[in-house]
N, C-alpha and C positions, 0 to 999 in steps of 0.2 A: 526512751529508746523505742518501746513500742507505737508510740504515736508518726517517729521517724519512718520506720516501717511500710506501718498503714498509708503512709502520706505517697511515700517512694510506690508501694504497689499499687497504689489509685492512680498515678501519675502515667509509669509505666505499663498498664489495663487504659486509658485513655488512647495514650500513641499509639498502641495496638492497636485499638478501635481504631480510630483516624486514619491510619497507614493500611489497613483491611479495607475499609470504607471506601480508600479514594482507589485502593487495589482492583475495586468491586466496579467501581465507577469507570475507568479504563477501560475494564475490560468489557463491558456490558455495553458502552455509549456507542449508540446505531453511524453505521458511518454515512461519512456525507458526500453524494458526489457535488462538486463545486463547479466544475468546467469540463468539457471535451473537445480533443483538438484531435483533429485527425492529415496525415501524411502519407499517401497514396495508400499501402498495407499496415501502416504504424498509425495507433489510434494511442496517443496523450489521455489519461485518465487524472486528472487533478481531486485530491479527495483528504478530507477533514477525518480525524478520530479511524484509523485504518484501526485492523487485527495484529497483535503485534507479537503473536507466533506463527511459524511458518504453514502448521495446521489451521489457524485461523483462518489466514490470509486466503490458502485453498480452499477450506471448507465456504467461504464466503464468495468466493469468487463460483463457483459450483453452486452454490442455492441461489445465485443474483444473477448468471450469466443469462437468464432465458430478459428477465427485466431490462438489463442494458442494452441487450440487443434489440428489443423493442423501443424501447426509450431517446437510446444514442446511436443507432445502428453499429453499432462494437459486438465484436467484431465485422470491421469493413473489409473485404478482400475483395483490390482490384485482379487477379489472379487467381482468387477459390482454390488457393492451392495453400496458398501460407498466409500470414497474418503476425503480428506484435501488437501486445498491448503494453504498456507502459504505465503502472499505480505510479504517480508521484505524490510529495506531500506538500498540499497546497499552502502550508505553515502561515505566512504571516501576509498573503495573498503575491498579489502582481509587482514587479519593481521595474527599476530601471537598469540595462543593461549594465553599467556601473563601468569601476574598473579592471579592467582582464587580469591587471596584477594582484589584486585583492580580492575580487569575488567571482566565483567558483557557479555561474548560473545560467538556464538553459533558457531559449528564446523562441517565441513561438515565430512561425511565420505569416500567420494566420491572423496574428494584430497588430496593431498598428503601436510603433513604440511613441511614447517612450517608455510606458510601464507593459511590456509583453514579455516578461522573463522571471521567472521560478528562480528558488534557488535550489543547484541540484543537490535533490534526497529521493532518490531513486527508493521505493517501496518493495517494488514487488512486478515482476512481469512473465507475462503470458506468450510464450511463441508456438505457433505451430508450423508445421513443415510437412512436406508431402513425405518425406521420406523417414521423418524423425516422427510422428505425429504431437501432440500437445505436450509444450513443458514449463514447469512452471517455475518459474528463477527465483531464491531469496537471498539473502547477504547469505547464508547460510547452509545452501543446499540446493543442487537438482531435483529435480522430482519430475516423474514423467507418465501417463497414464499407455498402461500395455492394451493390446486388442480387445481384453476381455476384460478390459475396464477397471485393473487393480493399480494403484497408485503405487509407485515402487521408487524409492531412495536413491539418486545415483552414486557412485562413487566419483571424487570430485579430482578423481587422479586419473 
């Protein structure tokens, strides 16, 4: 019986390891941009291994914004007044438009099809507004920066 034990608590201390580990790995793996497409004020951000809390995604978006904007010109504003960006998730890359009955996916216009279309998994997105200033959208919650630069929760009612 004690040997059952031992066996069960090495087993159990393994999975934990393994399930921390790959815990570790998630959260830690540097994300990727893959592609950017751009639609007059709306810039397409396609991106691999994203932050998968809603503080993540912000706090990342905040330390890379000055990068992207160098990089990919993101944010583009043909109007300097407002802007959208759009994180989607580039999962298993480019497809073909498919069937409208069955699949559920966004098309760029920017390429040439047949494979110019994502499937939609909308991430995380960024809009700014002349009257609203910057907000930052997750499955989960508003979020919006005030004047004086403190990041504040909206209520979603």
């Amino acid at each position: 019986m004690n040997f059952k034990n031992k066996k069960n608590t090495y087993i159990l201390s393994s999975l934990t390891c393994i399930m921390l580990g790959y815990l570790f790995w998630l959260l830690l793996r540097p994300v990727k941009i893959v592609d950017v497409h751009k639609d007059g004020d709306i810039s397409h951000i396609l991106v691999k291994s994203f932050p998968l809390t809603d503080e993540g995604k912000i706090n990342w978006w905040l330390e890379n914004e000055k990068t992207i904007k160098f990089h990919y010109n993101v944010p583009q504003s043909e109007s300097h007044k407002s802007f959208t960006i759009i994180f989607w998730d580039f999962g298993n890359g480019y497809k073909e438009k498919g069937d409208e009955s069955k699949d559920d996916r966004f098309c760029f216009s920017d390429l040439l099809p047949p494979k110019n279309c994502i499937d939609k998994s909308k991430l995380f997105y960024i809009s700014s507004g002349k009257d609203t200033g910057i907000s930052f959208v997750t499955d989960h919650a508003i979020y919006r920066i005030k004047k004086d630069g403190e990041l504040v929760k909206m209520n979603p009612n």
